[in-house]
C-alpha positions as a LaTeX table, in Angstrom:
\begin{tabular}{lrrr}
\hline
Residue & $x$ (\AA) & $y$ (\AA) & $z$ (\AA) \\
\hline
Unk1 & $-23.16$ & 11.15 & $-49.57$ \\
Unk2 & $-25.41$ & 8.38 & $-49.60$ \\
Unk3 & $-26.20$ & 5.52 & $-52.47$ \\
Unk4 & $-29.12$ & 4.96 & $-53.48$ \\
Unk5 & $-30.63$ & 0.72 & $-53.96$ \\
Unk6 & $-31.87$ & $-0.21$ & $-57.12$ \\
Unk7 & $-35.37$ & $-2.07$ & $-57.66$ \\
Unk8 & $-33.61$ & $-5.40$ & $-57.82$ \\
Unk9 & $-31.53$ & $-4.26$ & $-54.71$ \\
Unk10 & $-34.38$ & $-3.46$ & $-53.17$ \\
Unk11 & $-36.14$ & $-7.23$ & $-54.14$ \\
Unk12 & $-33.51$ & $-9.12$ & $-52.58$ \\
Unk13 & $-33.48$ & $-7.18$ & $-50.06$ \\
Unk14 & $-37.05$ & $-7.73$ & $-49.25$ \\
Unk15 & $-36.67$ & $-11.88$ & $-49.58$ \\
Unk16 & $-35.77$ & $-14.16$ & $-47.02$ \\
Unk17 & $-32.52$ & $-14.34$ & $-47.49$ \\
Unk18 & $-29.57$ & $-14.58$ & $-44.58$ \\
Unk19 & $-27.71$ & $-11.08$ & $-44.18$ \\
Unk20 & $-24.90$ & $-10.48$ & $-42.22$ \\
Unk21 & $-23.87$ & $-7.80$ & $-40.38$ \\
Unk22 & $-20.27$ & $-6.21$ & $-39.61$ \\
Unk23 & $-19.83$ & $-3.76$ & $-36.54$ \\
Unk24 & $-16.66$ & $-3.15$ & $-34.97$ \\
Unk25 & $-15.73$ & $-3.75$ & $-31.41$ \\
Unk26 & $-14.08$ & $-1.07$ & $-29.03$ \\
Unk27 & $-10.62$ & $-2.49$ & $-30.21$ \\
Unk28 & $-11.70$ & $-2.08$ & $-34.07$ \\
Unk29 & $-11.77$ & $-5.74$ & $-35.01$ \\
Unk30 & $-14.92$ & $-6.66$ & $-36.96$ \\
Unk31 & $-18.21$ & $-8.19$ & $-35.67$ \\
Unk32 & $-20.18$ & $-10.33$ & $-37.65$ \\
Unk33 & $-24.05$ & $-11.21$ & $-36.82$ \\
Unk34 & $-26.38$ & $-13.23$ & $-39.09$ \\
Unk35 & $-29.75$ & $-11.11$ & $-39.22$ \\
Unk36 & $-33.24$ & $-11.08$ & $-41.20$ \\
Unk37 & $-32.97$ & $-8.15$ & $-43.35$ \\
Unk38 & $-35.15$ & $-5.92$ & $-44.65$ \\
Unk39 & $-35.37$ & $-1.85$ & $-46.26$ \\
Unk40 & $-38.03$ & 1.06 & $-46.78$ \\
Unk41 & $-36.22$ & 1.47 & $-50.43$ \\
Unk42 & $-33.66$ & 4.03 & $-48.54$ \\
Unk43 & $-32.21$ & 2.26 & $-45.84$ \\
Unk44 & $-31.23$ & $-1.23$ & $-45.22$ \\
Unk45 & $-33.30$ & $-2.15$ & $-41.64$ \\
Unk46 & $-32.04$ & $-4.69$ & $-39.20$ \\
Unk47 & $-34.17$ & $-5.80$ & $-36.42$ \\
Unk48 & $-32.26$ & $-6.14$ & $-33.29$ \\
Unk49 & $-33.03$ & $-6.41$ & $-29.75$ \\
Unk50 & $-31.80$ & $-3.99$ & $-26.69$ \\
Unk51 & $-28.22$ & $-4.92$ & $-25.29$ \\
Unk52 & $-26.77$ & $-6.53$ & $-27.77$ \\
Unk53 & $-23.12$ & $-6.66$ & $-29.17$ \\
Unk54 & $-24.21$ & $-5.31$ & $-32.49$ \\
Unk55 & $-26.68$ & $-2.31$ & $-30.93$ \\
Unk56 & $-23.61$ & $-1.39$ & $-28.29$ \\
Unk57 & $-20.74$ & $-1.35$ & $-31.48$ \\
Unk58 & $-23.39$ & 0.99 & $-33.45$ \\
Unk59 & $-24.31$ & 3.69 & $-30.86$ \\
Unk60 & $-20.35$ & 3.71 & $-30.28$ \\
Unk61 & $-19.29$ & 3.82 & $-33.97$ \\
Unk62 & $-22.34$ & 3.93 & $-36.49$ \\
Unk63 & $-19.87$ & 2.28 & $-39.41$ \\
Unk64 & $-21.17$ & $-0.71$ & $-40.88$ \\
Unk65 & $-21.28$ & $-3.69$ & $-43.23$ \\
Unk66 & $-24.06$ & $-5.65$ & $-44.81$ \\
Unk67 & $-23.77$ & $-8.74$ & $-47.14$ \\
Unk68 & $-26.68$ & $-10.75$ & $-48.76$ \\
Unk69 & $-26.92$ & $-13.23$ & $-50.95$ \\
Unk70 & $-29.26$ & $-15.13$ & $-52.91$ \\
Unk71 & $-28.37$ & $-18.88$ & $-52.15$ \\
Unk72 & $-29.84$ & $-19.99$ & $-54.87$ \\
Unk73 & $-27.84$ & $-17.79$ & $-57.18$ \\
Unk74 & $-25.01$ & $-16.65$ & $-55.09$ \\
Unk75 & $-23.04$ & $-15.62$ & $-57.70$ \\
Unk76 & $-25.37$ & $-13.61$ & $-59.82$ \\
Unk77 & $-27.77$ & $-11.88$ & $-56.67$ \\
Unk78 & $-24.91$ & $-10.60$ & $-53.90$ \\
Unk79 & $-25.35$ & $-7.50$ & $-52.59$ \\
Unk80 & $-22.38$ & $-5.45$ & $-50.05$ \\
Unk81 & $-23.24$ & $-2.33$ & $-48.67$ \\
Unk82 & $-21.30$ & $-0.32$ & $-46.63$ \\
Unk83 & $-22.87$ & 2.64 & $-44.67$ \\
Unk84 & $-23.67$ & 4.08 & $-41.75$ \\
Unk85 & $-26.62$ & 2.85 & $-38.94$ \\
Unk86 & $-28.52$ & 6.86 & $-39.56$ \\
Unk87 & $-31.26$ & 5.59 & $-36.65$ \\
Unk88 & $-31.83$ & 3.21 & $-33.64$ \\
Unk89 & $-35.63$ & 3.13 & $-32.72$ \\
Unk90 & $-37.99$ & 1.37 & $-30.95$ \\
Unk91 & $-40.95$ & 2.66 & $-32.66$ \\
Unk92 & $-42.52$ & $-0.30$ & $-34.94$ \\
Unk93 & $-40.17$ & $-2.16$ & $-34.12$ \\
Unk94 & $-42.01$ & $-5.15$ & $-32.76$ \\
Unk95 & $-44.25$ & $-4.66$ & $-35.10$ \\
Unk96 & $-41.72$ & $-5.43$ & $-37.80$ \\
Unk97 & $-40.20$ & $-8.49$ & $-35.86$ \\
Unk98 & $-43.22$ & $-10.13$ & $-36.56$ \\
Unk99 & $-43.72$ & $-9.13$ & $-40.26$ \\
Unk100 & $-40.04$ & $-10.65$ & $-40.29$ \\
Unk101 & $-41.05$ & $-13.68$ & $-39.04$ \\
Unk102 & $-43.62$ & $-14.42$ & $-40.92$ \\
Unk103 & $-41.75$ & $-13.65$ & $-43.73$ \\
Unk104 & $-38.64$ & $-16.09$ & $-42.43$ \\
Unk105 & $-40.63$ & $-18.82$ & $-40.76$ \\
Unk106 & $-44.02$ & $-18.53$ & $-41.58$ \\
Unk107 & $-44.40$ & $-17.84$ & $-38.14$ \\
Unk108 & $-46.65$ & $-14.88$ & $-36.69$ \\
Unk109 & $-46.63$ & $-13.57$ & $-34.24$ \\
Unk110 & $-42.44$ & $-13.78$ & $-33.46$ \\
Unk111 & $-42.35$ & $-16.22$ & $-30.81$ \\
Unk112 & $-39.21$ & $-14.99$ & $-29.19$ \\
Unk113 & $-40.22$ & $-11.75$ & $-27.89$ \\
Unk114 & $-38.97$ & $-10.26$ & $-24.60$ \\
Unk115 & $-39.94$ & $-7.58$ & $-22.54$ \\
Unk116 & $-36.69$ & $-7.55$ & $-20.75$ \\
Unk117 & $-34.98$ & $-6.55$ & $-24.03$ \\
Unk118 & $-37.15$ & $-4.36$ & $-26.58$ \\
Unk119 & $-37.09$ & $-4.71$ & $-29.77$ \\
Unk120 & $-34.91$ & $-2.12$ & $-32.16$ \\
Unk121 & $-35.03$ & $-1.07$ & $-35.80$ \\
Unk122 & $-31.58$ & $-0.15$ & $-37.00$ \\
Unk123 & $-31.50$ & 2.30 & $-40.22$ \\
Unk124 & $-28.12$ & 1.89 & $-42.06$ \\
Unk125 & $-27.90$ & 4.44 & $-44.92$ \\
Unk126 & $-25.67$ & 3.02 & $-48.07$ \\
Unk127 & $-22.50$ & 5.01 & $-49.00$ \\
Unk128 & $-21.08$ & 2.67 & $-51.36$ \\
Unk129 & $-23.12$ & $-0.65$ & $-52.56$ \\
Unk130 & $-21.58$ & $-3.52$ & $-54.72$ \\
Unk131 & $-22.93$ & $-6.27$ & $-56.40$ \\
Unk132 & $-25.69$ & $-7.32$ & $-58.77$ \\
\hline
\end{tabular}
């Protein structure tokens, strides 16, 4: 069963704000990655690229871990969600790197993209979501 983000959830969620994600390794122990975050109001959406640590630990074991906070109010806008990456696609997903750029840097187009490693959107699907 899945939770469902509330509209403040969803705003902080949609602000520049630092995010880390957990995966776990092969031998279980925890993986953390800072990453631009974003949602479609369902899903928490990471923006990742092809071969890395994070996109190998998911397609193994789909279990994850995502932490936000608002740095100018860290203890009033945190937000934990634990769930399940639902999707890995490459459709839009450059697309979106640049929308997150712009929204992170100010920068557009992303300047850092590589055709050697595509571009992936990760879908993580909430099952239990804490904070405020």
């Amino acid at each position: 069963m899945h939770a469902q983000l509330t509209q403040s959830q969803i705003a902080l969620l949609k602000e520049p704000h630092i995010g880390f994600v957990v995966t776990l390794m092969k031998d279980g122990s925890p993986q953390v990655t800072p990453v631009w975050l974003d949602t479609d109001g369902r899903h928490v959406l990471v923006n990742t690229a092809e071969g890395r640590v994070k996109t190998r630990n998911l397609r193994r074991d789909p279990r994850v871990a995502v932490s936000v906070v608002d740095a100018d109010q860290p203890y009033s806008r945190v937000l934990n969600i634990a769930g399940k990456a639902v999707e890995i696609t490459t459709e839009g997903a450059e697309d979106h790197i640049d929308a997150l750029s712009k929204r992170y840097t100010g920068r557009f187009p992303y300047p850092s993209h590589d055709p050697n490693h595509p571009r992936l959107i990760v879908k993580i699907l909430p099952e239990k979501i804490s904070g405020r």
